[in-house]
C-alpha positions as CSV (number, residue, x, y, z in Angstrom):
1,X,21.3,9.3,-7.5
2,X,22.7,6.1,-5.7
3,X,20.2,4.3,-3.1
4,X,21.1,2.3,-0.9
5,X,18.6,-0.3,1.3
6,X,19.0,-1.0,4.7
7,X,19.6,-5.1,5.0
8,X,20.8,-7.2,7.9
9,X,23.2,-9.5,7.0
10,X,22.1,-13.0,8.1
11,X,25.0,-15.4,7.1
12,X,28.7,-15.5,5.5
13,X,28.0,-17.6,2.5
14,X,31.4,-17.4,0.4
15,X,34.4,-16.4,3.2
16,X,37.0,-16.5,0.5
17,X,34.3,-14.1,-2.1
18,X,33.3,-11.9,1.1
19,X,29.7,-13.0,0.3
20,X,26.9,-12.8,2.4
21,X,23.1,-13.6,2.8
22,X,21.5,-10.1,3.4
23,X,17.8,-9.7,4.2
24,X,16.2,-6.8,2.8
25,X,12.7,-6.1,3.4
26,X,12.0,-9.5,4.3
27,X,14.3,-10.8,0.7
28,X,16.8,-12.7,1.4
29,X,19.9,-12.6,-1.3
30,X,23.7,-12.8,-1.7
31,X,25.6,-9.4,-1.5
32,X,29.2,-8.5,-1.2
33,X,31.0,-7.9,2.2
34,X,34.2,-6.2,0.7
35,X,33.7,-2.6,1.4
36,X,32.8,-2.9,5.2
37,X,35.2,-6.2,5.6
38,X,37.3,-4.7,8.2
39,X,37.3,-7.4,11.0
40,X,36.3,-11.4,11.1
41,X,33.4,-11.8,8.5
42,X,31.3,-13.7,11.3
43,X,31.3,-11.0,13.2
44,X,29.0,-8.8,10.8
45,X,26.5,-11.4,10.9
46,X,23.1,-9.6,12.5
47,X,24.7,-5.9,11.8
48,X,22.6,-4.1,9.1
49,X,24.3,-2.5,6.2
50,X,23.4,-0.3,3.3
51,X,23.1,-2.1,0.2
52,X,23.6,-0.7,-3.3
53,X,23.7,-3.1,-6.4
54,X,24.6,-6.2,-4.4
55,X,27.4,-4.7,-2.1
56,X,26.6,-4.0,1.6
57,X,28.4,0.0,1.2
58,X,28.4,0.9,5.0
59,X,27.1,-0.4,8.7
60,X,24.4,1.4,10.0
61,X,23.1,1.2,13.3
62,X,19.4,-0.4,13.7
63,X,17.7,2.9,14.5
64,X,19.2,4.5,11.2
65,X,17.9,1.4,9.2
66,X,14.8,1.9,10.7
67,X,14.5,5.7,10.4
68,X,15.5,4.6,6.6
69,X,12.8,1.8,5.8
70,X,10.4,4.8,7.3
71,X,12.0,7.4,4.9
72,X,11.5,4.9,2.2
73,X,7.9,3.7,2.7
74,X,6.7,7.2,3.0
75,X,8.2,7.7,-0.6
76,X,6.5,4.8,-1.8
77,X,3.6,6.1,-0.6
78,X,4.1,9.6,-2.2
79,X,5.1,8.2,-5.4
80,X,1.9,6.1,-5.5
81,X,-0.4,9.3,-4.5
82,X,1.3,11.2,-7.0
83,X,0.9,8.4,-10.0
84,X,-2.9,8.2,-8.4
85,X,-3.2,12.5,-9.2
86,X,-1.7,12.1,-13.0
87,X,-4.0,9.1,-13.7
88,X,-7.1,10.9,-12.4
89,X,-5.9,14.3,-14.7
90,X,-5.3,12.1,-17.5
91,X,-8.8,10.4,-17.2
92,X,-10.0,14.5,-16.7
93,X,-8.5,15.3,-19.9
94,X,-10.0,12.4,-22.0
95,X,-13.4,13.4,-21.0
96,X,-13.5,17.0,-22.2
């Protein structure tokens, strides 16, 4: 399964490389702008993207980024409750 990370592309860095400066929860690094190049580079600055592997994929609109982060967090969150469950079963098991 691919995911890709809501980021809002701050800055051209590299015109000629279609590189960018993306933040991504609050990380700032370089991604590539060729898939969703369609127009002047400068005018993708402040857009948010999807970003898979270092390439900004597709735009996305601010209330889809946001309704991803959301999506996101609460996985975190279930990931970390489940992890919590299997460490407490584990610990369960070693006593008996």
């Amino acid at each position: 399964m691919c995911l890709g990370i809501p980021g809002r592309i701050a800055a051209i860095t590299d015109p000629a490389r279609l590189m960018a400066l993306a933040e991504v929860s609050g990380v700032r690094r370089e991604v590539n702008l060729a898939c969703v190049a369609y127009g002047p580079l400068e005018a993708l600055v402040g857009r948010w993207a999807l970003i898979h592997v270092g390439f900004a994929m597709s735009l996305i609109d601010e209330e889809e980024a946001a309704r991803t982060l959301e999506a996101l967090r609460e996985l975190g969150e279930a990931q970390e409750a489940l992890e919590a469950m299997a460490a407490g079963d584990r610990a369960l098991e070693g006593q008996a």
